[in-house]
Each structure stands twice: as C-alpha cells, then as structure tokens.
PQR file with spaces between the fields and no chain letter, atoms N, CA, C, O and H, PARSE charges and radii, in Angstrom:
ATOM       1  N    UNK     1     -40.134   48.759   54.965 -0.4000 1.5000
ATOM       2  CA   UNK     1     -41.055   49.728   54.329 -0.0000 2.0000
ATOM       3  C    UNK     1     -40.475   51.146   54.425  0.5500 1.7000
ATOM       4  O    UNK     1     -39.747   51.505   55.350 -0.5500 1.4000
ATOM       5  N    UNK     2     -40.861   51.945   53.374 -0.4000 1.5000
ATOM       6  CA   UNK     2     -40.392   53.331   53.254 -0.0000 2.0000
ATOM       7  C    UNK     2     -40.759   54.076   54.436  0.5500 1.7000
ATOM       8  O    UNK     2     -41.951   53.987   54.728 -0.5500 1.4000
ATOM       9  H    UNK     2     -41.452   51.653   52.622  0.4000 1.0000
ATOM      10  N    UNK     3     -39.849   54.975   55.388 -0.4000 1.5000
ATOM      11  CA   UNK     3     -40.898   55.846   56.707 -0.0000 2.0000
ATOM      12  C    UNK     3     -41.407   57.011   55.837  0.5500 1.7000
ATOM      13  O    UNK     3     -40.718   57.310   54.862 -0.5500 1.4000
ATOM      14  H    UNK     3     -38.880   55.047   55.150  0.4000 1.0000
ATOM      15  N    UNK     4     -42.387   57.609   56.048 -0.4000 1.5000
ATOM      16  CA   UNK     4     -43.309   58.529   55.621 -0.0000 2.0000
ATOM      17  C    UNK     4     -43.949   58.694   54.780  0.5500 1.7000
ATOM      18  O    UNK     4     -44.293   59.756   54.261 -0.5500 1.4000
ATOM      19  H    UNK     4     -42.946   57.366   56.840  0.4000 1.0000
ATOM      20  N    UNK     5     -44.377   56.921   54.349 -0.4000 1.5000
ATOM      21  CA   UNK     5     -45.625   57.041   53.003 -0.0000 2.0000
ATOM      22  C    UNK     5     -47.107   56.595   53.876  0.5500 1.7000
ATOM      23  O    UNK     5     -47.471   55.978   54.877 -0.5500 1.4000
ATOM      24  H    UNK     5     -44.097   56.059   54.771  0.4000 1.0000
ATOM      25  N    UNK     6     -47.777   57.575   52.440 -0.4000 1.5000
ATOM      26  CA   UNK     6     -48.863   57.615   52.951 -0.0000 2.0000
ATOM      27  C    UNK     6     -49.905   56.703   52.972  0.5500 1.7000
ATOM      28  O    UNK     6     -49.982   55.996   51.967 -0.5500 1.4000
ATOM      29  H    UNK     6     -47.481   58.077   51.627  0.4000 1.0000
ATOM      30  N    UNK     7     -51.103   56.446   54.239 -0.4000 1.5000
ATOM      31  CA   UNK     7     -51.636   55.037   53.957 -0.0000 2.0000
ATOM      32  C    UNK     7     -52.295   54.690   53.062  0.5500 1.7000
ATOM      33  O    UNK     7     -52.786   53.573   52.901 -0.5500 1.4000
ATOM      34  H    UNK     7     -51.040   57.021   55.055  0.4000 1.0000
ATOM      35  N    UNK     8     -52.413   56.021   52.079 -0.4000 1.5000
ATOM      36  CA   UNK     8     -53.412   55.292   50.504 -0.0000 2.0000
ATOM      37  C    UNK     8     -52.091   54.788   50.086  0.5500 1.7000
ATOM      38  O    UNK     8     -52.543   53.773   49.557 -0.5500 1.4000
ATOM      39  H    UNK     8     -52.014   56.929   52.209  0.4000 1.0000
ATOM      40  N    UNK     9     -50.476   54.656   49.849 -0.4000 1.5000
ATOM      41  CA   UNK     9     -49.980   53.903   49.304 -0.0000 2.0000
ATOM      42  C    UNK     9     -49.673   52.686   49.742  0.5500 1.7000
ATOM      43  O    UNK     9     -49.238   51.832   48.971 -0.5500 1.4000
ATOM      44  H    UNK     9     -50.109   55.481   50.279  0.4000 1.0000
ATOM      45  N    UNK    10     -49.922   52.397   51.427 -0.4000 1.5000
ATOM      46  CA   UNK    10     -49.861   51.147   52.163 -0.0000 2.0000
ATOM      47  C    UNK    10     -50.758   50.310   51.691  0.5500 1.7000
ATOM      48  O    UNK    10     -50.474   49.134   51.464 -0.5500 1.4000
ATOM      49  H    UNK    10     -50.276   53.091   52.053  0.4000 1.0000
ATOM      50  N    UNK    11     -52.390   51.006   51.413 -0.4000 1.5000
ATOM      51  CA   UNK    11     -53.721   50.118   51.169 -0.0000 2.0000
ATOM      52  C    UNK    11     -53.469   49.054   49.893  0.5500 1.7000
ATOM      53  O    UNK    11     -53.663   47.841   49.809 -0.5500 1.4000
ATOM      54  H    UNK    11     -52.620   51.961   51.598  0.4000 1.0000
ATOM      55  N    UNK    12     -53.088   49.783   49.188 -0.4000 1.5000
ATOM      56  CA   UNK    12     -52.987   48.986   47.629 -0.0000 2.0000
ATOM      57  C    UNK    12     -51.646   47.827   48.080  0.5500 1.7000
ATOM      58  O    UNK    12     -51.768   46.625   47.843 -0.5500 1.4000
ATOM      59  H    UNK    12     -52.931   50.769   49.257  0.4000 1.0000
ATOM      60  N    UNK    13     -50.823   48.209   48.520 -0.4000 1.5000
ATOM      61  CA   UNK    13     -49.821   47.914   48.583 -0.0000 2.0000
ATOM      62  C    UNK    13     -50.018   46.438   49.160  0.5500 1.7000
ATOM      63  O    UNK    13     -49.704   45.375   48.625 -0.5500 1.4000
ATOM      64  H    UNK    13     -50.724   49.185   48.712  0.4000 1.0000
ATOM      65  N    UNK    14     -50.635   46.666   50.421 -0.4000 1.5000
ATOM      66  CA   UNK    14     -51.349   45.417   51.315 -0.0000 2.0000
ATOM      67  C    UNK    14     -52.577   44.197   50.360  0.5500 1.7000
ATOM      68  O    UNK    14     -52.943   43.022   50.331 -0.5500 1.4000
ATOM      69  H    UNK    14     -50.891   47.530   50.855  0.4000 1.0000
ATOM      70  N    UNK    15     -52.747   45.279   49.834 -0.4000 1.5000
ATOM      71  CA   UNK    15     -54.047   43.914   48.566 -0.0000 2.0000
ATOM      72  C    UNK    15     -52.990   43.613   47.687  0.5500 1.7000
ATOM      73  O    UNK    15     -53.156   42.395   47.743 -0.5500 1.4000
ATOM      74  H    UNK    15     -52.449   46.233   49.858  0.4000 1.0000
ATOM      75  N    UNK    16     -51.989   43.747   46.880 -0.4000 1.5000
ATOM      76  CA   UNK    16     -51.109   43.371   46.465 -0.0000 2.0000
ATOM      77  C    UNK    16     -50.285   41.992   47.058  0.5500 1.7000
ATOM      78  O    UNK    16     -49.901   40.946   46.535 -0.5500 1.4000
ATOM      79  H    UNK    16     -51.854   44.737   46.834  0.4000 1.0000
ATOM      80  N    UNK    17     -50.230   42.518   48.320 -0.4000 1.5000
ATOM      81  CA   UNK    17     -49.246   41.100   48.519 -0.0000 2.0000
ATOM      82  C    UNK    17     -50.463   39.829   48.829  0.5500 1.7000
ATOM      83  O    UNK    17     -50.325   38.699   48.360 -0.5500 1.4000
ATOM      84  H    UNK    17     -50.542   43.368   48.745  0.4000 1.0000
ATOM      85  N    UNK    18     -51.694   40.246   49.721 -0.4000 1.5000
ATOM      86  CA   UNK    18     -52.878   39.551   49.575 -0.0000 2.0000
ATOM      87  C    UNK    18     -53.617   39.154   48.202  0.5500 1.7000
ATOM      88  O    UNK    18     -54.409   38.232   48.004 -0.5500 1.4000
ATOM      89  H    UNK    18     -51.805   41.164   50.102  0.4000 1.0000
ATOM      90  N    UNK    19     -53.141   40.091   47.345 -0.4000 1.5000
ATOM      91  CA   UNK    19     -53.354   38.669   45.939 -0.0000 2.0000
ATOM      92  C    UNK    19     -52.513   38.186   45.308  0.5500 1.7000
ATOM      93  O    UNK    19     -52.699   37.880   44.130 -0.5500 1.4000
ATOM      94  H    UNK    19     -52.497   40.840   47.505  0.4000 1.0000
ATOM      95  N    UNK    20     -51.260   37.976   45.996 -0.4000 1.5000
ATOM      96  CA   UNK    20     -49.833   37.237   45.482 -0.0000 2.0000
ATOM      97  C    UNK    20     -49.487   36.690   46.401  0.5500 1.7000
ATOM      98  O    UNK    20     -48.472   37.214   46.860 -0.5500 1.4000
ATOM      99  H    UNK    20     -51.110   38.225   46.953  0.4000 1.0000
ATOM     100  N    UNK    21     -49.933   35.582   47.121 -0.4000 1.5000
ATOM     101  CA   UNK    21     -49.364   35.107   48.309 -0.0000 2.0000
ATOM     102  C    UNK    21     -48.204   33.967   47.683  0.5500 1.7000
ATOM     103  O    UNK    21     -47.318   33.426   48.345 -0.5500 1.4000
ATOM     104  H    UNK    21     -50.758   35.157   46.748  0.4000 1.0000
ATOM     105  N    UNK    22     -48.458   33.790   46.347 -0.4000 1.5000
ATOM     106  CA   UNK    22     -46.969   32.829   46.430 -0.0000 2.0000
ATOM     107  C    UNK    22     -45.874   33.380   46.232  0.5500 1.7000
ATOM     108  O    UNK    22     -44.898   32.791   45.768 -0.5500 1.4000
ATOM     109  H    UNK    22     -49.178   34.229   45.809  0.4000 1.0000
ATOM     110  N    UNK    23     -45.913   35.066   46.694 -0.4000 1.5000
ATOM     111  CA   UNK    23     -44.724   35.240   46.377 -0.0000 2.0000
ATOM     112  C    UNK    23     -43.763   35.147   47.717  0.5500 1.7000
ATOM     113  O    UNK    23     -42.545   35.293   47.614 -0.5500 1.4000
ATOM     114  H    UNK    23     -46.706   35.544   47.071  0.4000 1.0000
C-alpha cells in the first residue's frame, strides 16, 4: 500500500476488495 494516503482512500478501497473477493 501507498505510505501517506488518506483513510477516506483506504475505506473505499477496503469495500472494493470486500466486493471482489474472487479476485
């Protein structure tokens, strides 16, 4: 992961892979 992003770009980021788990 990138160091110094911010956690509104972690949040989305995290439901992303939680609605693509076959990836």
């Amino acid at each position: 992961m990138m160091s110094g992003t911010p956690n509104l770009d972690i949040q989305p980021f995290k439901k992303d892979l939680a609605t693509v788990p076959e990836n």
